[in-house]
C-alpha positions in Angstrom: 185.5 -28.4 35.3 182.6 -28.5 32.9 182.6 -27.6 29.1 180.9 -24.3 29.2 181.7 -22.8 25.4 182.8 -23.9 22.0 185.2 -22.8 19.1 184.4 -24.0 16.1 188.2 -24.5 14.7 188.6 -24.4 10.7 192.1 -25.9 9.2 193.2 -27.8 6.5 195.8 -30.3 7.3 197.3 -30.8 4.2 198.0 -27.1 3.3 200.9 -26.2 5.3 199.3 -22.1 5.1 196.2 -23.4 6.4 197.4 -26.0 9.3 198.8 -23.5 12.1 195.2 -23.3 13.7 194.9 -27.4 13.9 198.8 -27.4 14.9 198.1 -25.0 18.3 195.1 -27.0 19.5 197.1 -29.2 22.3 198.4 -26.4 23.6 195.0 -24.2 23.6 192.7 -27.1 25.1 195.3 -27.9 27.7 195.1 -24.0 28.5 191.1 -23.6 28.3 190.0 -27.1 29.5 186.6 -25.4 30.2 186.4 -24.9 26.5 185.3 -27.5 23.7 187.5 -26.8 20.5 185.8 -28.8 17.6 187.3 -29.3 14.5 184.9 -28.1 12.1 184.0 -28.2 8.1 182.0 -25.7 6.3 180.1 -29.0 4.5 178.8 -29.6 8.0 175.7 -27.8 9.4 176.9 -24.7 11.3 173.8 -24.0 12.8 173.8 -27.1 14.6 176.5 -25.2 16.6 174.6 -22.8 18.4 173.0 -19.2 17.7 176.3 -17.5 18.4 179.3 -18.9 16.5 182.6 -18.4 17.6 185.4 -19.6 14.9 189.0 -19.7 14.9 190.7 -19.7 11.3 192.8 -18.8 9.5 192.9 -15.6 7.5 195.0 -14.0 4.9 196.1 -10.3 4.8 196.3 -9.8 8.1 199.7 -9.3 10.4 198.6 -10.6 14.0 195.6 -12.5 15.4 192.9 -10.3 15.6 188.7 -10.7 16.5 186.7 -10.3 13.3 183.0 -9.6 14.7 182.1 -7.7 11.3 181.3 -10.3 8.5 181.3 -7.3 5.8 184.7 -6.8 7.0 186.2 -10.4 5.5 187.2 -10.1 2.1 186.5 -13.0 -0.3 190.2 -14.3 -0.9 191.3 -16.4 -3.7 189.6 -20.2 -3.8 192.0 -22.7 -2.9 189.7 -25.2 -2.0 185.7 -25.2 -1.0 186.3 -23.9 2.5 187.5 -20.4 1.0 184.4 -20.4 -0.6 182.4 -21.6 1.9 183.2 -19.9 5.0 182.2 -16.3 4.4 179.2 -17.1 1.9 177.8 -19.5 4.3 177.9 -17.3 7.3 176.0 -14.6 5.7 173.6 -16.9 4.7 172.8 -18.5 7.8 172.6 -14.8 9.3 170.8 -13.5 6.8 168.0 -16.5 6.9 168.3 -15.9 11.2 169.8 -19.1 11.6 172.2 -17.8 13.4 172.7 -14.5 15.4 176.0 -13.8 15.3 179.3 -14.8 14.4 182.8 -14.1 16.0 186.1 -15.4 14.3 189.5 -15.1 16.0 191.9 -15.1 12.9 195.4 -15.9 12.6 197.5 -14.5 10.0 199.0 -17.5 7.6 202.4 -18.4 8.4 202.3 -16.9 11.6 204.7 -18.0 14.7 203.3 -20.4 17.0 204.5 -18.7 20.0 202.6 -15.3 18.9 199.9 -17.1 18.1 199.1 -19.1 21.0 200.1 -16.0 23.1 197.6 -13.4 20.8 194.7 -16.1 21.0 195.1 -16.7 25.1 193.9 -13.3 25.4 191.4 -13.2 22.8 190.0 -16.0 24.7 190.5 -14.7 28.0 188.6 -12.0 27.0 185.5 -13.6 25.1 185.4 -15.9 27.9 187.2 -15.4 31.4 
């Protein structure tokens, strides 16, 4: 079967609160083989990706996976690192300057189970895509 979509996939392997994303990924590529999950880093050029972003991430304040299509609806959280800074900033930007059209992220509450996790993003998926 041929790649026919993309998730962008943000994680930090070194923070344990940030890692869960990068931790599911065997078990969501051998699920969606039809999909390209690419590990991805706010310093790299997100508009290379496409016109229409899709992103999974992780996401603080939140109490189950959910599909953030508003960007006015992320809250800036505390900086930890460049990516908390990057992620929401850049992605206004790059809509704002029409680099990109439109952004999607599926976000997963830190410290979530695996098991609800993979099982909350499968249908995410399924529905964005199947």
């Amino acid at each position: 079967m041929a790649i026919i979509s993309k998730i962008l996939v943000f994680g930090n392997r070194l923070v344990e609160q940030d890692s869960l994303v990068l931790k599911l990924l065997p078990r969501l590529r051998k699920s969606f083989k039809h999909i390209e999950f690419k590990e991805f880093d706010t310093s790299e050029n997100l508009e290379d990706e496409g016109r229409d972003l899709i992103i999974l991430d992780t996401a603080f304040g939140i109490d189950k996976v959910m599909l953030i299509e508003d960007l006015d609806s992320l809250q800036m959280s505390k900086t930890c690192s460049m990516h908390d800074f990057d992620l929401p900033i850049t992605l206004r930007i790059l809509i704002k300057l029409k680099a990109i059209d439109s952004v999607k992220i599926i976000a997963i509450p830190a410290g979530y189970s695996r098991d609800e996790a993979i099982k909350e993003i499968k249908e995410i998926i399924a529905g964005l895509f199947c």
